[in-house]
N, C-alpha and C positions, 0 to 999 in steps of 0.2 A: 222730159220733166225738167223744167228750169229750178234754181234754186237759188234764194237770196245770202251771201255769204260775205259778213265784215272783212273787209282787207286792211289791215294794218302797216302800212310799209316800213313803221320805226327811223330809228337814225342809221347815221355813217351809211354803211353798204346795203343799208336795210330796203330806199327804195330801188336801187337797182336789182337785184335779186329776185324781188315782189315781180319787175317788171317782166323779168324772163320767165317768170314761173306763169304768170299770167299768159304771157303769151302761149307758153308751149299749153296747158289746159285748154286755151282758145282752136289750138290746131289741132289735137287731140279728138275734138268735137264733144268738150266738158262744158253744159249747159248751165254757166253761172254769171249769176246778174251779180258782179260786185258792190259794195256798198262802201265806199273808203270812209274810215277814222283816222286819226291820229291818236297815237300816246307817245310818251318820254320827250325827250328832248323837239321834237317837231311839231310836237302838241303846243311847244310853247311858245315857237318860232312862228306859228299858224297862228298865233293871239287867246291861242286858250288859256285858261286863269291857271289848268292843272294838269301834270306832267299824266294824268292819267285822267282826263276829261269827264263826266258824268256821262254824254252822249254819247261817249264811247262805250262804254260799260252796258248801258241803255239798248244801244242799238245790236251785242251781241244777245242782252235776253231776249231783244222783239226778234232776231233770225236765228239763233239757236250753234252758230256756227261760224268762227273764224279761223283767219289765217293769219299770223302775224309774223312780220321781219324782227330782228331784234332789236331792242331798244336799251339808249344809255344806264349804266347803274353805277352812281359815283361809289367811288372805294374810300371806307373811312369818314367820310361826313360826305354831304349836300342830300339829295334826297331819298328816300327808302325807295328799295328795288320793284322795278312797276311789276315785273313779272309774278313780284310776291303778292303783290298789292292785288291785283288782278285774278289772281288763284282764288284768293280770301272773297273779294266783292262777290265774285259768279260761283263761288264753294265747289273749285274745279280738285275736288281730292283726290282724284287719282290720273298721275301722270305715269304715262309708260313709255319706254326708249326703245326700242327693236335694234339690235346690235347686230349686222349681219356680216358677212366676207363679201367682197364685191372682185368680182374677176376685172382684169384690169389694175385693178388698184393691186399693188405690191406691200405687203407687212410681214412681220417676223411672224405670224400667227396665219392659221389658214382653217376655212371652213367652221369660224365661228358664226354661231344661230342661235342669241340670247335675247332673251327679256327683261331691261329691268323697269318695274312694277315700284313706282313711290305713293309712301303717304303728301301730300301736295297742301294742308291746312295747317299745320300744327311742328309739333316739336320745337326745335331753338330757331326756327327758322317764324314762331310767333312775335318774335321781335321782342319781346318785352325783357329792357335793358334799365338798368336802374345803376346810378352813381354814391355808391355808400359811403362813400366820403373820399376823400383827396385820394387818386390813384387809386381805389377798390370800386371793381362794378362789376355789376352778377348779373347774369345771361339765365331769363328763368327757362327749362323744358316744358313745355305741356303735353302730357298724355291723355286721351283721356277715350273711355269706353266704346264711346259711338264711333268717334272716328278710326280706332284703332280695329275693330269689327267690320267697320266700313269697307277701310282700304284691301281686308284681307278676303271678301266677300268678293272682295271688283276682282285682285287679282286671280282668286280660283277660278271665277265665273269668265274671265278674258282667256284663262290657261284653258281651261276649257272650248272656251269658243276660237282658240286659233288649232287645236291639237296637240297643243303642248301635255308634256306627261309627268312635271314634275317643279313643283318650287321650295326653292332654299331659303329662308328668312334669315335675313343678317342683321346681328343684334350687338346689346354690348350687356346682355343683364345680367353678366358677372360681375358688372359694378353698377351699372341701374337700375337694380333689381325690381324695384319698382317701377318704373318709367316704360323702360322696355322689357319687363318682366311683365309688365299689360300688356305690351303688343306681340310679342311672342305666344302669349296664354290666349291673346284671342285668335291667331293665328290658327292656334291648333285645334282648338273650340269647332270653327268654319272648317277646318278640314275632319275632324272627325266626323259631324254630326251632318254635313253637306256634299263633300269631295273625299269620300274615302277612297274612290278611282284614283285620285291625283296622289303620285307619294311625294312626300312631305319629310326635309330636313332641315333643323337649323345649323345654323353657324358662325360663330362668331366673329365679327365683322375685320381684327384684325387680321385670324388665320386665313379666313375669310379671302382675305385681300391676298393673300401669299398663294393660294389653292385657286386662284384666278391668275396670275399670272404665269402658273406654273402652268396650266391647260385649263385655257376658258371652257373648252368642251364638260367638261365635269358638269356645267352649269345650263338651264335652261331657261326656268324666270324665275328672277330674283325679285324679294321682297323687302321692301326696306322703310324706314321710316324716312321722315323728310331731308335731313342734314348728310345720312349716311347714301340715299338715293341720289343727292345730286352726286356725290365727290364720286361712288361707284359708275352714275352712268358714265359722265367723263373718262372714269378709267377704261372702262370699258369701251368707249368710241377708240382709245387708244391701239386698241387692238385692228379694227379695221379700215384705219385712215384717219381718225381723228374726227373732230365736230361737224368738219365740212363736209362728210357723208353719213349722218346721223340725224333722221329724223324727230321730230319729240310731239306726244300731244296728250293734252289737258281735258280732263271728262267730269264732270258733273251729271246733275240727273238733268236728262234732256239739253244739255248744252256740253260743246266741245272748243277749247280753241289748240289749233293745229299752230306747232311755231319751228323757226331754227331756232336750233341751243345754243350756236356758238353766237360770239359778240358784233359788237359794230365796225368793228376794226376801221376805225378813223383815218390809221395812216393808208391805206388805198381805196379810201370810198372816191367814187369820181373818175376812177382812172379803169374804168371795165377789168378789172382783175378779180372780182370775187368769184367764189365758184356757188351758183345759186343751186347745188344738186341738195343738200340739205334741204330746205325749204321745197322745191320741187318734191322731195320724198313726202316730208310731211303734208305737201297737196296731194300723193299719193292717198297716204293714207285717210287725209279728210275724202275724197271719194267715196275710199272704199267705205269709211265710217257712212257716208251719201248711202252710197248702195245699199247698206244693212239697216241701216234706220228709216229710211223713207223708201224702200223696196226699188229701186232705181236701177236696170240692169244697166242702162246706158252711160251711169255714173262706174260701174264696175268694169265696162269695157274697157274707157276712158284709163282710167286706172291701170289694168293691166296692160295698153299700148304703148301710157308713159314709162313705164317699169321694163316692159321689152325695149325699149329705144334706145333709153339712159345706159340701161347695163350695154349694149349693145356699140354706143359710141365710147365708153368706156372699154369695153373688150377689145375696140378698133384701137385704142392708144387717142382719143378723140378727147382730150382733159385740159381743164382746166390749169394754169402754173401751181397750183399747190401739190395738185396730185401727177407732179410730172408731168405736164403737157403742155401747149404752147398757144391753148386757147383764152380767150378774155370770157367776160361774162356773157354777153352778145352773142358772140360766137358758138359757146357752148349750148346756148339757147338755140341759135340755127342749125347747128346741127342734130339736137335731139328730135325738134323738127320738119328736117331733111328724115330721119331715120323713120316717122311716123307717116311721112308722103311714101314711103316704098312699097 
């Protein structure tokens, strides 16, 4: 079963990484007909009028499913952040991070296997900033019913469909009482009356954060709203390596876009140093999402061959310079495709 899938390659390191992930899915025997766009900074370099192009947008509702590298987001002025942008266009509200230990990789933490579970529309991540006069400007929140309901319906129903046995919603509605006193309220609404199997705690996202570095294990999937999802998943990559073995992916109804979370890193695009295991994860996971949505064992296969090879040159000492090892980006590509010829 072939499958048409936007590829994004983005800035900085963005197309080389794309290129190794591509290849190794090609060697894998993963049946997909790419369709390349642009967005960010390469969308504009290509002559497009916009750092997030219409036909880009377009072309993920006509196939239902991307891949994307990452793309520039200036800091402090020039343009708003495409990834947000891009959430909001295709109403991709629920983004999840799989946070896992990887043998091979060396961290102060061992045997972490978490979820975290964001609201992906809303919150202060709506952008809506307003200048009330000279040096005063107010950052509005938005909450609001539907989506607060939404996200907490995707999470039980994903906690559910991976085996997971349990989520912790992290909040702040001892001073947002209202804000995240909705999403808390709907939180527990969806688990009383849907997931009473699943047990259910809050917590508040300061302690929250202390009760996670002390032993991530405590935690299984976490729920969060948008602002406090991104800064947790981060921390949490911290735990197994960092961004560069962290996959991320983006879900709406009937569309998904699969990305790397970490950046473009400018200063070594060009020079085969990136490590494309991140993005290869998240082409993991676009598979497997292949397999379950459109019944595709051969996408499932695919899937679990990339996953045995990768941990597998990883377990050999076979890495990338970030993660200790002495491979370029190229390299790291052939031999996860060496490991899948055996």
């Amino acid at each position: 079963m072939s499958h048409s899938v936007v590829l994004i390659p983005g800035d900085g390191i963005g197309p080389e990484v794309t290129e190794a992930v591509t290849r190794i899915l090609s060697a894998a025997g993963a049946d997909i007909d790419w369709v390349q766009h642009q967005a960010g900074v390469a969308a504009l370099e290509g002559g497009e009028d916009s750092v997030l192009p219409d036909s880009t947008v377009n072309a993920i509702i006509e196939h239902g499913v991307a891949l994307k590298g990452p793309c520039t987001t200036p800091i402090g002025d020039g343009f708003s952040s495409i990834n947000v942008a891009l959430r909001k266009k295709l109403n991709l509200y629920g983004a999840v991070r799989p946070i896992r230990s990887l043998e091979g990789v060396a961290t102060r933490y061992e045997n972490v296997d978490l979820i975290v579970v964001r609201e992906n529309t809303e919150g202060l991540y709506s952008g809506i900033e307003n200048v009330i006069t000279e040096g005063v400007i107010t950052s509005l929140k938005v909450a609001t019913q539907v989506a607060c309901q939404r996200i907490a319906q995707f999470a039980f129903e994903y906690a559910v469909s991976r085996g997971r046995k349990k989520i912790t919603a992290f909040h702040k509605a001892n001073i947002m009482k209202l804000s995240d006193g909705l999403f808390i309220r709907c939180a527990q609404t969806v688990h009383e009356e849907d997931f009473p199997q699943i047990e259910y705690e809050e917590q508040i996202i300061d302690a929250g954060c202390m009760r996670l570095v002390q032993d991530p294990g405590q935690f299984d999937v976490i729920l969060c709203e948008n602002l406090y999802g991104d800064v947790i998943s981060d921390l949490c990559a911290g735990f197994v390596g960092g961004l560069g073995v962290t996959p991320g992916a983006n879900f709406g109804e009937g569309r998904a876009v699969f990305e790397a979370v970490h950046g473009t890193a400018p200063d070594i695009a060009g020079k085969d140093l990136a490590n494309p295991l991140a993005l290869l994860m998240s082409a993991v996971m676009m598979l497997n999402y292949l397999a379950a949505s459109r019944n595709d064992a051969t996408a499932k296969q695919a899937a679990d061959r990339i996953r045995d090879a990768y941990n597998a040159c990883l377990l050999a000492g076979e890495k990338t310079h970030d993660l200790g090892g002495k491979l370029g980006t190229r390299a790291f590509a052939d031999a996860v495709i060496a490991e899948l010829n055996t």
